[in-house]
N, C-alpha and C positions, 0 to 999 in steps of 0.2 A: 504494500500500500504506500504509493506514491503522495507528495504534497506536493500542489504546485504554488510557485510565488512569487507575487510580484506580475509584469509587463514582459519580462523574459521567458517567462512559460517554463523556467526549469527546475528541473524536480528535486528536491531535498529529501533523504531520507530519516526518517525518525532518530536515528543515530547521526548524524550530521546537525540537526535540528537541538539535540538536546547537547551536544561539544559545545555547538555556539552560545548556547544558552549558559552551561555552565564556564566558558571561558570570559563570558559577559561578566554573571554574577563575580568569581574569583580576581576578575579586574575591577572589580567595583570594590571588592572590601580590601583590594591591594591599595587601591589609590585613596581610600579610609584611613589607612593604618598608618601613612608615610608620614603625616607628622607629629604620629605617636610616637617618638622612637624609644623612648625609655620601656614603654607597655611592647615595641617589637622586641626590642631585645631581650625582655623578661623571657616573653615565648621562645624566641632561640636558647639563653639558657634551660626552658624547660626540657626542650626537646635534645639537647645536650643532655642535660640529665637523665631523660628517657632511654637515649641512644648507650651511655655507659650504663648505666644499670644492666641493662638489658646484654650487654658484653659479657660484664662482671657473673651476670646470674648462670649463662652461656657458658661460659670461660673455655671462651675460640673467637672466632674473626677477629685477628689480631692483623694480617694483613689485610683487612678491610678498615682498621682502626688508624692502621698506617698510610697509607692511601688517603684517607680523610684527614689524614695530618700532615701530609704534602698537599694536601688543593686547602686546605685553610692555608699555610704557610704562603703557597703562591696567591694567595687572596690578599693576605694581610702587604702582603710588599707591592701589589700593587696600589691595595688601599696609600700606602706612607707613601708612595712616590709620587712627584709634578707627572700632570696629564706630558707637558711635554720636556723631555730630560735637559739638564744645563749643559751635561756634556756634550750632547749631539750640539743643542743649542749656541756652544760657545764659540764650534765649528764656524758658525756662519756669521758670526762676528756680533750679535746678542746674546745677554747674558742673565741673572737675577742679580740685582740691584746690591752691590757690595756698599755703597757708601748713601749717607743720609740724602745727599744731591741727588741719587738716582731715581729715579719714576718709582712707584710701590707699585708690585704687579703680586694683586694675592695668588693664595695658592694654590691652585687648582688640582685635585685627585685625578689621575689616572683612572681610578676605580672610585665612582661616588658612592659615600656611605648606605644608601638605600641601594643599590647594586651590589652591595659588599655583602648587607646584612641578608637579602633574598638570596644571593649564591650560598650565604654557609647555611642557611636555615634549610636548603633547599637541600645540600651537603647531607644534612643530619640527616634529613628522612629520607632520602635515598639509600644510605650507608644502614640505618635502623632497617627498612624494608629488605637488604641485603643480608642483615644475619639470620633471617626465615628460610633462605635458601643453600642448603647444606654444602654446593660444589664452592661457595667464597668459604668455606672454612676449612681452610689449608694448615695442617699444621708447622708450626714454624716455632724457634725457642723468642716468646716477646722479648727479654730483654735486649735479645741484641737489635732487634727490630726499633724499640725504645730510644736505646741509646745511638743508633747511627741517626735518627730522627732529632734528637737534640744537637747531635753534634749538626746535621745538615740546620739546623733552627739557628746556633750560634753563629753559625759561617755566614747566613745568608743574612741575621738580623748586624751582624758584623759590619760587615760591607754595607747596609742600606744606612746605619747610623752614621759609618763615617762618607759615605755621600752626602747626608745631610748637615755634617758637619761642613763641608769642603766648600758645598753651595749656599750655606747657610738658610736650611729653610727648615720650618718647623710643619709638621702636618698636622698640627693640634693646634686647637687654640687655646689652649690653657698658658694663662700668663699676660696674654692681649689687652690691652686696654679696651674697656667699650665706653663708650660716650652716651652723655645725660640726652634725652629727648630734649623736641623741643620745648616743653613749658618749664623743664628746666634752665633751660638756659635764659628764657625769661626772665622768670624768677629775679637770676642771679644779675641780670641787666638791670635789674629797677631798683636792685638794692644801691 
């Protein structure tokens, strides 16, 4: 049983019909939630929490654990990096502003924090839905799995620190001066 719709006469089928519908709804409470971020990221910790529990109870998919600790890694470093790098950048003869004289060009993420937070949330319940199927549980000894994992964590948070030392850029704003609105400065005018 065909639907037809619309001036195109072409046919939708019940399963095409209820995708679109439910990729409507799921865009609608995505685009709800983006300027909750503290209430997103509680649910990413939950379902972090879900996702190890559910290892721990298991106690297997450790190479599935590992796996989800290199695509968060490669997540978080593009999270910290400039959209576009100073190195390539200095090539072509622009730079980020070493001196107060220089233009202020804020920061811009490679990877934006609402793109960070849907990739690892999205991470976790993929990696969760993965320890139900028995071929990802490989056995392997975790610890060494663990520790090559920190050591690749040191290495590569290594290197992105001291890039950001070298171009001087911070990817947080913790520390930033913010400025009073306007009826504040009012205010302080008429005094």
């Amino acid at each position: 049983m065909e639907e037809v719709v619309g001036d195109n006469a072409t046919p939708v089928t019940p399963l095409a019909k209820w995708r679109n519908d439910f990729s409507r709804a799921f865009q609608y409470y995505l685009d709800r939630s983006a300027p909750r971020v503290v209430h997103r990221w509680l649910g990413t910790l939950a379902a972090a929490a879900v996702y190890i529990l559910r290892v721990y109870y298991v106690q297997g998919f450790y190479v599935v654990s590992y796996g989800l600790g290199i695509y968060i890694l490669n997540l978080l470093i593009g999270f910290m990096s400039p959209e576009v790098d100073p190195e390539l950048e200095a090539l072509d003869g622009a730079s980020l502003p070493t001196k107060d004289s220089d233009d202020f060009r804020p920061f811009i993420r490679r990877l934006p924090e609402f793109k960070f937070w849907y990739a690892i949330t999205k991470a976790f319940c993929v990696a969760f839905l993965m320890t139900f199927l028995s071929v990802f549980d490989v056995p392997v000894f975790w610890p060494i799995l663990f520790s090559y994992w920190v050591f690749l964590f040191i290495l590569t948070t290594k290197r992105q620190i001291t890039h950001m030392i070298k171009y001087r850029y911070i990817p947080f704003n913790i520390g930033k001066p913010s400025y009073a609105g306007k009826k504040s400065a009012e205010s302080t005018k008429g005094s």
